[in-house]
N, C-alpha and C positions, 0 to 999 in steps of 0.2 A: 425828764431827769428825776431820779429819788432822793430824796429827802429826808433825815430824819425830824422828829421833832423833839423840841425843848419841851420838856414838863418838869423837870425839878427847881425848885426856887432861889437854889446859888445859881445856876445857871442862867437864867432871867436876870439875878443883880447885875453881875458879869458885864450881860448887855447893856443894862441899864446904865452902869460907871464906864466903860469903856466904848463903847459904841459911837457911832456916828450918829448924825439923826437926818433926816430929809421928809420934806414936810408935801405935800398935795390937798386937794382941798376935801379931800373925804376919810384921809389916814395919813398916819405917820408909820416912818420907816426907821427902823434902828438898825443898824449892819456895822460888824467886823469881819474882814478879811478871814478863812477858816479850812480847813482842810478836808472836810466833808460840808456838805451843807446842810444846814440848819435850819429851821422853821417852829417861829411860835407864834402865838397869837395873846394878846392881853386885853382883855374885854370889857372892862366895869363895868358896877351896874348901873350905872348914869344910860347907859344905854335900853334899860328896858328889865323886866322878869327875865327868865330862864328862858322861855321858850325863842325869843328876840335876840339874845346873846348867842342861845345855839346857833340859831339860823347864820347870824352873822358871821362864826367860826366858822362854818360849813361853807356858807359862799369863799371866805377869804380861805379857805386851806385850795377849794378846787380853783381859783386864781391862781392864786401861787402855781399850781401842780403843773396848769396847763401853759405858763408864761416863765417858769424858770429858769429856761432854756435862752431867754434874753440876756441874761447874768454872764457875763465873761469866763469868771471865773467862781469858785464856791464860797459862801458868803453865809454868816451865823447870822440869821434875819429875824426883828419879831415885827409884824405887824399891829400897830393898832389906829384903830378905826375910829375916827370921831363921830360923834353926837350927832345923830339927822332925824327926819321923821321919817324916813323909809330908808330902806336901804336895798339896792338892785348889785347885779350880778354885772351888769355894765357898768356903773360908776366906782365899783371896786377894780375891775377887770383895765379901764381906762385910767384910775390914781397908780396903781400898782405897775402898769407897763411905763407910765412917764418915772415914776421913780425908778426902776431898774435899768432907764436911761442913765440916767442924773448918776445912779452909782456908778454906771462906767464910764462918765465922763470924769466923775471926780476922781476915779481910781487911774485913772488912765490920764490925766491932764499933768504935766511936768509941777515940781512939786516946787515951788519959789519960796 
C-alpha cells in the first residue's frame, strides 16, 4: 500500500494534539483516522548520533511499507521508537503489527 510521508512541522503538532496514542514495548503509535495515509517517524536524539537515528528511520519506514496493508482503513500515523541498546528489524516489525491490531480493534469496538 502507499503512503505518503509527513515532514512539515504543523503537521506533526496536528498529531501530536489530536491523535490517539497506543503504546508497545519498543514504540509508540500516534494515529488519526485520514483520507490518504500517512507516515512519519519522530526520532530524538536520546537514541544515539545521526548515523543510529538513520538506521532506525529506515528500518521503521520498511515496517511500516511492508505491514500497512493490516490497517483497515487509512490512518495519519507517526511512529516513534523508544530508547533500547539495539535496535532490529524484528522487534520493530513485531511492536508495529500488535499495534495495527489494537487500531482496529479500537476503531472498530462499539463506541460506549
Amino acid at each position: 500500500m502507499n503512503y505518503y510521508r509527513i515532514k512539515k512541522n504543523n503537521e506533526f503538532s496536528k498529531l501530536f494534539k489530536r491523535g490517539k496514542r497506543i503504546f508497545s514495548p519498543s514504540l509508540t503509535l500516534i494515529y488519526i483516522p485520514s483520507g490518504e495515509m500517512y507516515m512519519g517517524i519522530a526520532v530524538s536524539k536520546k537514541h544515539g548520533k545521526a548515523v543510529v537515528r538513520n538506521r532506525v528511520k529506515r528500518l521503521l519506514r520498511e515496517v511500516f511499507r511492508k505491514n500497512s496493508h493490516i490497517l483497515n482503513r487509512n490512518y495519519s500515523v507517526i511512529l516513534m521508537p523508544k530508547t533500547a541498546e539495539e535496535y532490529s528489524y524484528k522487534t520493530f516489525e513485531k511492536s508495529v503489527v500488535s499495534c495495527f491490531k489494537k487500531v482496529n480493534l479500537c476503531e472498530n469496538s462499539p463506541k460506549g
